[in-house]
C-alpha positions as CSV (number, residue, x, y, z in Angstrom):
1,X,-5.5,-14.6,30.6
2,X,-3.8,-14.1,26.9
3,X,-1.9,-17.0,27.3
4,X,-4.6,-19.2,28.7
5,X,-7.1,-19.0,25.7
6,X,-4.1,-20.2,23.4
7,X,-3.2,-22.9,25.6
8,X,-6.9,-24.6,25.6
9,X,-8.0,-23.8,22.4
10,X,-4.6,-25.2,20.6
11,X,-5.1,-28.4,22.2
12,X,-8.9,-28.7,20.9
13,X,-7.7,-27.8,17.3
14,X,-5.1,-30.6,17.5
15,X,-6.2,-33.5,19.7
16,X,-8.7,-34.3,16.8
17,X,-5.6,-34.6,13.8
18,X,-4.0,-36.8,16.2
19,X,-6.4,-39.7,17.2
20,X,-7.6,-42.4,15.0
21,X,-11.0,-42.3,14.6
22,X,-13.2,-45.6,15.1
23,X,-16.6,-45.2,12.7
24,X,-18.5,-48.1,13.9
25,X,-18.6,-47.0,18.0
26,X,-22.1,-45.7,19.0
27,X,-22.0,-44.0,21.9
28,X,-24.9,-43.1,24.6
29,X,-23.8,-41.5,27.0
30,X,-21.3,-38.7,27.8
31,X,-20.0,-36.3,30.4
32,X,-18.1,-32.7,29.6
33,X,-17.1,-29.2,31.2
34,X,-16.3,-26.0,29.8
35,X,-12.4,-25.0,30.8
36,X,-13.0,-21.9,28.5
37,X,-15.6,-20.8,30.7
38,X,-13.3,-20.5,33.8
39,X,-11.6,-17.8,32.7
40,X,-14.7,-15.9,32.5
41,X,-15.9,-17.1,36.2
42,X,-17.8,-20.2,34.8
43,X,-17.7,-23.6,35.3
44,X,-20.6,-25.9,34.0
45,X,-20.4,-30.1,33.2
46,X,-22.6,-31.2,31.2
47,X,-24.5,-35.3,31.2
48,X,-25.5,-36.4,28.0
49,X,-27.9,-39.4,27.9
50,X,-28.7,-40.9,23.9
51,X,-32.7,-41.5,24.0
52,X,-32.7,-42.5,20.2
53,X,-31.1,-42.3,17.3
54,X,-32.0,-38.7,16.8
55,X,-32.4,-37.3,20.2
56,X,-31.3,-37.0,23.6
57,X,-31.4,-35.0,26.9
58,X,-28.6,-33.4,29.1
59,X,-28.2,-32.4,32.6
60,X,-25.6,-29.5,33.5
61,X,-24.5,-28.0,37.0
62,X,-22.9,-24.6,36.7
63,X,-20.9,-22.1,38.8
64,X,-20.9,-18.6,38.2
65,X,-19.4,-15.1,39.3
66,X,-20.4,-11.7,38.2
67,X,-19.4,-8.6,37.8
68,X,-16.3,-8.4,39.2
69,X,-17.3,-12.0,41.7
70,X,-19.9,-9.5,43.8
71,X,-22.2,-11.8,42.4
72,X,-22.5,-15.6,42.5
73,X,-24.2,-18.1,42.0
74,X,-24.9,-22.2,41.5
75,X,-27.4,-23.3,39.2
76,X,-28.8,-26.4,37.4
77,X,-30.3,-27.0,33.8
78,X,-31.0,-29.4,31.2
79,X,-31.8,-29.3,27.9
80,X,-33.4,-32.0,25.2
81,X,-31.6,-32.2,21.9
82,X,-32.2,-33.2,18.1
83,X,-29.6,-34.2,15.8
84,X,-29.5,-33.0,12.6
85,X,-28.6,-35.7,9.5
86,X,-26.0,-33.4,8.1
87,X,-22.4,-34.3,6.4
88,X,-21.7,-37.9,6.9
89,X,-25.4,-38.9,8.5
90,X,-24.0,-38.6,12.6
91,X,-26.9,-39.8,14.8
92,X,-27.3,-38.9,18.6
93,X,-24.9,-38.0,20.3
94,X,-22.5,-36.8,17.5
95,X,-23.0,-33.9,15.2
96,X,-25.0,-30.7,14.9
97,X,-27.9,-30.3,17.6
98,X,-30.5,-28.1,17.9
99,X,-33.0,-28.2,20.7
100,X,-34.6,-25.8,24.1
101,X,-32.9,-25.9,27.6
102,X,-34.4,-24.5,30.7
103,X,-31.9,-23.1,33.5
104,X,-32.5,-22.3,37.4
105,X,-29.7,-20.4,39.3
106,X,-29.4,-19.1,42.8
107,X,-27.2,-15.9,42.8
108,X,-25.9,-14.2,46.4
109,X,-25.0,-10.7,46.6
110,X,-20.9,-10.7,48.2
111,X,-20.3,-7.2,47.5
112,X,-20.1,-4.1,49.5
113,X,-24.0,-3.3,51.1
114,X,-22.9,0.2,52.2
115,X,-25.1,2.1,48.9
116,X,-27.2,-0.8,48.7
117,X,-29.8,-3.5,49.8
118,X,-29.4,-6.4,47.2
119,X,-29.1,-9.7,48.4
120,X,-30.1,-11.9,45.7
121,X,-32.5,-14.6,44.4
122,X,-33.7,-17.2,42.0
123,X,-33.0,-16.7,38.1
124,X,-34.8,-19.2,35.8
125,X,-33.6,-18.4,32.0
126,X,-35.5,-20.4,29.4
127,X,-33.5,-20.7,25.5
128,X,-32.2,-22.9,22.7
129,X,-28.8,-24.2,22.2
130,X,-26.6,-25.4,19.1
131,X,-23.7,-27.6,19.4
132,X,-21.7,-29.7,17.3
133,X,-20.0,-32.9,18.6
134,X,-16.7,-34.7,17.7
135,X,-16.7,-37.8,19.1
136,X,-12.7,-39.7,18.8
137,X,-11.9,-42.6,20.8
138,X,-14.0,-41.5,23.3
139,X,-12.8,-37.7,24.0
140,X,-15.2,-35.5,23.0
141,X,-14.7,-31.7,21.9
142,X,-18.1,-30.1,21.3
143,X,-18.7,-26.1,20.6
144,X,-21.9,-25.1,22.0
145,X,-23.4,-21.7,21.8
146,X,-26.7,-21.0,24.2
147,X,-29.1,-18.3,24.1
148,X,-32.1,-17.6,26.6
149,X,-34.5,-14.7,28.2
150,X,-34.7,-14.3,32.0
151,X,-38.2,-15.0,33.2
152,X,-37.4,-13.4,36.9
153,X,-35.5,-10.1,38.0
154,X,-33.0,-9.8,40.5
155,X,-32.9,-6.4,42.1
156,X,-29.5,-4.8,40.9
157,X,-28.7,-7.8,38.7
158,X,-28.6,-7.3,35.0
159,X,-27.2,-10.1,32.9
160,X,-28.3,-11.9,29.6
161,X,-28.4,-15.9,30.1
162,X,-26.2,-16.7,27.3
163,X,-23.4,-19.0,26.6
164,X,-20.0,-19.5,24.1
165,X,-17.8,-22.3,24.7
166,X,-16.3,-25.6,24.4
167,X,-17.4,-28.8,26.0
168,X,-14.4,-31.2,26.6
169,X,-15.2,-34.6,28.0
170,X,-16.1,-38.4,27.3
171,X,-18.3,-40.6,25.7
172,X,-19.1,-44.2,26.5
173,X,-21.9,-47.1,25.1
């Protein structure tokens, strides 16, 4: 796992220095996943749709384990986003964005039953995220950092529904 991190992140840092940059593209739509996230037992892709020139919504399917993979569990989510007019005026879907997202997930209990009854349930996490998005020829590198509060319990599951990582993908008009 120490050599994985460096060998994602490096390309992310670099990929950007390297492509030529093309101001006049608007792009509306885009799809991304997280290969950070997989070495933390989650995989999530994210769709992007532009609604305006400030705003859009995305849809994201994610793949979790927890604790150790006795936990699992597939969920779905979306999330509706405003961009901010900062630096160089970037308008939906590049840039800063601030905005709510709702989640639902479906977790299973895989580990040992022998001192316990769990079996699982249905999570729904409500939140904010903030991202920034770099949009180059296309490829798209965006940081994204999500924060939300469980609305339902799962016996013998405690987790906070948060999330740190980097969205690598592609844009199109």
């Amino acid at each position: 796992m120490k050599r994985f991190l460096p060998i994602v992140i490096l390309p992310c840092l670099i990929v950007p220095l390297l492509m030529p940059v093309h101001v006049c593209a608007q792009y509306n739509k885009s799809i991304s996943a997280d290969p950070i996230g997989l070495a933390f037992g989650i995989f999530n892709a994210t769709y992007e749709n532009r609604l305006g020139s400030s705003n859009s919504f995305t849809l994201f399917g994610s793949y979790f384990t927890f604790s150790g993979g006795d936990w699992v569990a597939f969920g779905f989510g979306g999330s509706y986003r405003w961009y901010l007019k900062v630096g160089d005026g970037n308008k939906a879907i590049k840039g800063l964005s601030v905005g709510p997202y709702a989640s639902v997930g479906f977790w299973q209990w895989r580990g040992s039953s022998f001192f316990n009854t769990y079996s699982g349930g249905t999570s729904v996490a409500l939140g904010g995220e903030i991202a920034y998005k770099w949009i180059l020829n296309g490829f798209v590198i965006e940081p994204i950092f999500r924060l939300a509060f469980n609305l339902s319990k799962i016996t013998g599951l405690d987790y906070q529904a948060y999330g740190l990582g980097v969205n690598l993908g592609y844009a199109w008009k």
